[in-house]
C-alpha positions as CSV (number, residue, x, y, z in Angstrom):
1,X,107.3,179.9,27.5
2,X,104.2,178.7,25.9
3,X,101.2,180.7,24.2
4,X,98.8,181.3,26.3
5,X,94.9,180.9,26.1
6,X,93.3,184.1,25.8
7,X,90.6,184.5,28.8
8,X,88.6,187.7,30.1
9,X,91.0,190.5,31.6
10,X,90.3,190.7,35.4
11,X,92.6,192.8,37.6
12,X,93.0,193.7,41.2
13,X,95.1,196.0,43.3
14,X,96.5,195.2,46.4
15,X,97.1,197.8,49.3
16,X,101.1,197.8,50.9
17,X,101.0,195.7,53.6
18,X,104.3,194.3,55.4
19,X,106.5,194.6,53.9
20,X,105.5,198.0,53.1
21,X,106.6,199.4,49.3
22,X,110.3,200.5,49.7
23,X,111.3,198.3,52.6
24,X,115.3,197.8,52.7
25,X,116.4,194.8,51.0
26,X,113.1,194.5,48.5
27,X,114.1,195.0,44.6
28,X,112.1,197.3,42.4
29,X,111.2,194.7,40.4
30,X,109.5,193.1,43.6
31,X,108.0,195.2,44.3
32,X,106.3,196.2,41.3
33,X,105.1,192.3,41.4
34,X,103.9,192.7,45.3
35,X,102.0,196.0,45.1
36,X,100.9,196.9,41.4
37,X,97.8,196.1,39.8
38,X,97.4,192.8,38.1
39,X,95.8,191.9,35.4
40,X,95.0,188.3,33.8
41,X,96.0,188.2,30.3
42,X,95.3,185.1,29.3
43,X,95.8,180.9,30.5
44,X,99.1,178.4,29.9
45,X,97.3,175.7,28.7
46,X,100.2,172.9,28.7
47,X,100.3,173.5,32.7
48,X,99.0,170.9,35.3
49,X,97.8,173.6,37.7
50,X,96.5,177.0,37.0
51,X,99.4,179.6,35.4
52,X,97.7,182.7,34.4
53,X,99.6,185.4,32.1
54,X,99.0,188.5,33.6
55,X,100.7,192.5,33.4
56,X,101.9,193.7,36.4
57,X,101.3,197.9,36.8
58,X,102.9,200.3,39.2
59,X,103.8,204.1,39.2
60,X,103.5,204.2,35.2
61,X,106.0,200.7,34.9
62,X,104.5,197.7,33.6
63,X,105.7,194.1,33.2
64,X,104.5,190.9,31.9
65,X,104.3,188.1,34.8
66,X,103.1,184.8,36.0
67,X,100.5,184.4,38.3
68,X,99.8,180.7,40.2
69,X,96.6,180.9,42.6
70,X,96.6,178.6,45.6
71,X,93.3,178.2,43.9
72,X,94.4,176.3,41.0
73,X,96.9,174.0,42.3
74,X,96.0,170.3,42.5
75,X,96.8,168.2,45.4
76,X,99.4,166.2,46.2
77,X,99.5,163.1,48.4
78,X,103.6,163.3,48.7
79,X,103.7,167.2,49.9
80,X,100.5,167.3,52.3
81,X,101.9,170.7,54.2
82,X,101.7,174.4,52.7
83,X,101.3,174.9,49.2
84,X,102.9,175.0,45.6
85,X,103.1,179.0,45.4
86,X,104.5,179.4,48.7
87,X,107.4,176.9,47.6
88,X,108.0,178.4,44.7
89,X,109.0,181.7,46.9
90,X,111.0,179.5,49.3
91,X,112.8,178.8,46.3
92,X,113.5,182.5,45.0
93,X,114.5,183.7,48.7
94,X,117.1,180.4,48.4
95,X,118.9,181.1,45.0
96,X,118.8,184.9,45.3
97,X,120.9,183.7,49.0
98,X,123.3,182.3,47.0
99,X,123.8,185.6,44.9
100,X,124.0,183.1,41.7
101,X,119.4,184.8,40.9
102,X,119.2,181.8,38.8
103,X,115.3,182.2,39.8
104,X,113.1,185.3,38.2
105,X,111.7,187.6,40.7
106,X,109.1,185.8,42.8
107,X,106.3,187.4,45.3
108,X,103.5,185.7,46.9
109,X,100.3,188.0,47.2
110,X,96.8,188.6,46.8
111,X,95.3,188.5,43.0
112,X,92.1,188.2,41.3
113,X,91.7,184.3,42.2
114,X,93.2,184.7,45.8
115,X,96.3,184.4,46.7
116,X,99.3,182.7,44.9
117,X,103.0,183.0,43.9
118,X,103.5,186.3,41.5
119,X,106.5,185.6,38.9
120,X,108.5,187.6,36.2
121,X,108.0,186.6,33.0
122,X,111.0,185.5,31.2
123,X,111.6,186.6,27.3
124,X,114.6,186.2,25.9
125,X,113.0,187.8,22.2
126,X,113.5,186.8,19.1
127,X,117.2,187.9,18.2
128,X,118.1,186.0,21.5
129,X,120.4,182.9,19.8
130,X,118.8,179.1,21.1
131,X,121.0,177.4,23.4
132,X,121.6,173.5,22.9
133,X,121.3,172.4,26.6
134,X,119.9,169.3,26.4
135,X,120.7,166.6,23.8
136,X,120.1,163.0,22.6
137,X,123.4,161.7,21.0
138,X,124.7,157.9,19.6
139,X,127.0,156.4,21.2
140,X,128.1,155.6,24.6
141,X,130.2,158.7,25.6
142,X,129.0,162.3,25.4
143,X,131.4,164.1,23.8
144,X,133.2,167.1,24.5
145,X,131.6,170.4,26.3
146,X,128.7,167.8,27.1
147,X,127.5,166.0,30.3
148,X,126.0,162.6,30.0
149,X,122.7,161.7,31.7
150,X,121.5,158.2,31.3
151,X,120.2,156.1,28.1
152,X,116.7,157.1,26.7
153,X,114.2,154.9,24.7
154,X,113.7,156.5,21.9
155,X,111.1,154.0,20.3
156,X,111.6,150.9,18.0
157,X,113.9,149.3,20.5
158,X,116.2,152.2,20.4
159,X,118.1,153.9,22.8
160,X,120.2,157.2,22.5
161,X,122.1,158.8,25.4
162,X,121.0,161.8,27.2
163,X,123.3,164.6,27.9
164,X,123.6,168.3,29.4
165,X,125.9,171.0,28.9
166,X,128.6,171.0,30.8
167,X,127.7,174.6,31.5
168,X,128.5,176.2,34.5
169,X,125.0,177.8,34.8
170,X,123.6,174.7,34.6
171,X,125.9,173.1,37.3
172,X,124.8,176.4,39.8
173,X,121.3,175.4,39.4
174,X,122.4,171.7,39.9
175,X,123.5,172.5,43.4
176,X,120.5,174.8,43.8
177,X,118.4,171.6,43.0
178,X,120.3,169.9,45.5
179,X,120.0,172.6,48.5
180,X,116.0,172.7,47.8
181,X,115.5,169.1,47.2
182,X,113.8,169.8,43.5
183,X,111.6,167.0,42.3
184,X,111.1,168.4,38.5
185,X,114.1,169.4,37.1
186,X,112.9,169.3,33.4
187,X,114.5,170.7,30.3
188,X,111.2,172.7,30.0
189,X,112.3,174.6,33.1
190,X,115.2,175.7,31.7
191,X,114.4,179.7,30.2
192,X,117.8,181.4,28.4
193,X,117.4,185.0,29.2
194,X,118.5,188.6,27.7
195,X,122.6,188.6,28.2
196,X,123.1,185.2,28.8
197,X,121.8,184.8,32.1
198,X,119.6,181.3,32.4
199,X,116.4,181.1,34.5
200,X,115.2,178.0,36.0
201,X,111.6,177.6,36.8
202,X,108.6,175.9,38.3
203,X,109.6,174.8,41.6
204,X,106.4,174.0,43.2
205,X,107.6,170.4,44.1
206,X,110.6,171.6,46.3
207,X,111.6,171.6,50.4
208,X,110.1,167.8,50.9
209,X,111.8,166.2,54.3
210,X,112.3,163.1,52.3
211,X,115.1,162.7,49.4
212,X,113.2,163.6,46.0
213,X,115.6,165.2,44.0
214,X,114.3,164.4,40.3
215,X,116.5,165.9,37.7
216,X,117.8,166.2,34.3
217,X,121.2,167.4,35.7
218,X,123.0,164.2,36.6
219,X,125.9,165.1,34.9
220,X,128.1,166.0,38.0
221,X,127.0,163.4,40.5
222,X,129.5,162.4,42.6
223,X,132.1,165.1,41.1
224,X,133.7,167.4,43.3
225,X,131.7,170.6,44.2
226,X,133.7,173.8,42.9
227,X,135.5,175.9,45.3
228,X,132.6,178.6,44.5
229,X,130.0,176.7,45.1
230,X,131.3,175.2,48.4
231,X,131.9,179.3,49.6
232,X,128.1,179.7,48.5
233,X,127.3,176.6,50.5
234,X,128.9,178.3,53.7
235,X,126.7,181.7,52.9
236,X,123.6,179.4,53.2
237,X,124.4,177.6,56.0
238,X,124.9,181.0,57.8
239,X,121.5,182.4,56.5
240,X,120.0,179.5,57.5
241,X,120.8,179.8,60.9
242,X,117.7,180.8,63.5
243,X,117.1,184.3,63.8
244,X,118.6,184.7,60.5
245,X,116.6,186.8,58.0
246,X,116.4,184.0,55.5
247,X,115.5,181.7,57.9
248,X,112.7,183.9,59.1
249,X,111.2,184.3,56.0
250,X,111.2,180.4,54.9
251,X,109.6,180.0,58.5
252,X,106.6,181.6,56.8
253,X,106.0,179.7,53.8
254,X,107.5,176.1,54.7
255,X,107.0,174.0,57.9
256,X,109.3,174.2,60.3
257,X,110.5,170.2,59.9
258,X,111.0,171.1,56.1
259,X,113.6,173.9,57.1
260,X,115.6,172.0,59.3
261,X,116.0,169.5,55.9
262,X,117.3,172.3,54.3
263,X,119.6,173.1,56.6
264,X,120.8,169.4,57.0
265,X,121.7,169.3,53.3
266,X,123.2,172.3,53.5
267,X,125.3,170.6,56.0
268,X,125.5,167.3,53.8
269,X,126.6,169.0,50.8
270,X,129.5,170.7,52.5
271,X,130.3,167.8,54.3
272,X,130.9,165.6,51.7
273,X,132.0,168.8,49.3
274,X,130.1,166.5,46.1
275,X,127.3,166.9,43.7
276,X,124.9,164.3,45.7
277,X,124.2,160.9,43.3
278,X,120.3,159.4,42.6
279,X,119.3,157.9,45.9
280,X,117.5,154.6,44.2
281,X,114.6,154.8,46.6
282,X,113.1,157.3,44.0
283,X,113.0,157.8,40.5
284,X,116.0,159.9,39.1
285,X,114.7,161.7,36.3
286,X,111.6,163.5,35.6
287,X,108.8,162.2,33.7
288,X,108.1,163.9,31.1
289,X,111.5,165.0,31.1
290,X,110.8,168.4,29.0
């Protein structure tokens, strides 16, 4: 993640409300980010609303996190209903549903500018090796162990294809994308953490009724959906269903029109048992794209 701009420390303490501290089903790690006392470290300048790095203290354990007020988000004239932190913890309920936790731990609470979305913070250190995940190449094909994208400009009337790993983390967070409707799927989303798990974050533009699935992950479009993801694909579809826990919680951070779309492309995606293709009727790739 990016440095971040140092600012005053300023910390508050929130008292257990429901969910109480130690309710079945909540993580430690939850709730250390729900309940503990959090303090603002410092600013992530490179972001287009306000992220504030912050520590995160409970019962002597302490953690380093990301804190997004409701306070600091911008606008937008495309998502009118709820707000960015609130779908950014839509999205952590979702991927932890599919048992695949390809989203860091995500609360939404009270903090020292209001409320907003709480968030691990994801490290992999220094000795962690880089992953190539994302690549410009020449030529017209990929190449082995590689996905391609689409053609890039690269400047002086140049163009180089873009291509993903054909990584099966990457192609869990594909259909993740796809079940959440992700508008900004960037490469700077994607956060290699300790023991080779992979992280992918930002999802504040997620859950819209209308197709906006903006990615960097078009490798698999139109492919057949693997037999795993197709079983996860069923989970959903049963979590999903009224009544269901899942579906009570989205019920409190996304509009009730908005959750019926998830369900529907739940439905789609199992139906048609592929990796969806760009719909045409809006852009296909995020801009910028890291």
């Amino acid at each position: 993640m990016p440095a971040p701009e140092r600012i005053p420390p300023r910390s508050v303490t929130v008292e257990p409300s429901v969910p109480a501290a130690g309710e079945a089903g909540r993580t430690a790690t939850e709730e250390l980010l729900a309940l503990g006392e959090l303090t603002v470290r410092g600013r992530i300048r490179e972001a287009s609303n306000a992220v504030l790095l912050c520590d995160v203290t409970r019962d002597g354990a302490t953690s380093p996190c990301v804190y997004k007020p409701v306070a600091g988000e911008r606008p937008l004239w495309d998502f009118p209903d709820g707000n960015l932190a609130r779908r950014e913890v839509a999205a952590y309920l979702v991927s932890e549903a599919t048992g695949w936790g390809l989203v860091p731990p995500t609360v939404l609470r009270d903090g020292p500018y209001g409320e907003g979305m709480v968030q691990q913070w994801i490290d992999a250190g220094p000795d962690a090796p880089e992953e190539a995940l994302l690549a410009l190449v020449e030529g017209e094909e990929p190449g082995e162990g590689w996905k391609a994208v689409g053609f890039a400009d690269v400047g002086e009337g140049r163009t180089a294809l873009l291509v993903h790993a054909d990584d099966e983390r990457l192609r869990r967070l594909a259909v993740l994308d796809a079940v959440i409707n992700n508008g900004d799927r960037k490469g700077g989303h994607l956060l290699p953490g300790p023991g080779g798990r992979l992280y992918g974050i930002d999802h504040g533009v997620t859950f819209n009724t209308e197709d906006k699935l903006r990615t960097l992950l078009w490798g698999w479009a139109d492919e057949p959906l693997t037999d795993e993801a197709l079983a996860v694909l069923d989970r959903l579809a049963a979590a999903l269903a009224a009544g269901a826990p899942l579906a009570t919680r989205l019920a409190e951070l996304i509009t009730p029109d908005e959750l019926a779309a998830v369900r529907g492309r739940v439905g789609r995606l199992t139906a048609t048992g592929r990796h969806p293709k760009p719909s045409g009727q809006w852009p296909a790739i995020p801009w910028p794209p890291v």
